[in-house]
N, C-alpha and C positions, 0 to 999 in steps of 0.2 A: 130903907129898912128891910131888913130879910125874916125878921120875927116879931113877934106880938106877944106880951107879957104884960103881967100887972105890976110884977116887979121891974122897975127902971133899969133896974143891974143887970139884967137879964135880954134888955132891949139888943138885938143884933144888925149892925148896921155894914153897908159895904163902902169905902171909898171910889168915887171916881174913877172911870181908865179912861185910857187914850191910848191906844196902841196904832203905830204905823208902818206901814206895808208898803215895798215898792215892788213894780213889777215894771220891766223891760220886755221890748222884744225888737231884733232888728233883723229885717229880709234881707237873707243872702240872696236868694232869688226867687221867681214866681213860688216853686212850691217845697223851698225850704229857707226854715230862718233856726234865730236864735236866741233863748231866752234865758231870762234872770230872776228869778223872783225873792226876794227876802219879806220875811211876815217878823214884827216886832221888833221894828232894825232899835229901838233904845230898852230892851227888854225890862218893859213893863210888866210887875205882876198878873199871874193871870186873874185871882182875887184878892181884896187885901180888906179883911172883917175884923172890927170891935167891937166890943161891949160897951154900950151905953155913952163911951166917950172916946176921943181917938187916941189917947192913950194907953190905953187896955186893948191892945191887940188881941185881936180870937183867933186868926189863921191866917197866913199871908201863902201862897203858890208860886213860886217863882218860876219865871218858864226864860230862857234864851232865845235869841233870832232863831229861824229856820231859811236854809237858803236850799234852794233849787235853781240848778241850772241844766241846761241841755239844746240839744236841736231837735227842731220837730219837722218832720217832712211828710208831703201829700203827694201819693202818689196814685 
């Protein structure tokens, strides 16, 4: 529940998430490697609100994967 009302119609509620994340990393050598990371690899909304019941949508956010990759080195 994200709101308090006396009126029921007015109750604001959130759905469930589950969002999943992979992150990689493999060493080219002691002080440099390689990495991967995806955030929301089955893009899950970021919020998803009704009113009073779950078929009265009140706002859904939809977001996409986010990927990063690169090398990182210590030198």
């Amino acid at each position: 529940m994200l709101t308090n009302s006396a009126n029921p119609a007015l109750l604001r509620f959130e759905r469930a998430r589950t969002q999943v994340d992979l992150k990689t990393k493999y060493a080219l050598s002691r002080n440099t490697s390689l990495f991967c990371d995806v955030e929301n690899v089955f893009s899950e909304p970021l919020n998803n609100n009704y009113l009073y019941e779950e078929q009265r949508s009140s706002q859904t956010r939809l977001t996409t994967p986010k990927i990063v990759a690169g090398i990182q080195g210590r030198f």
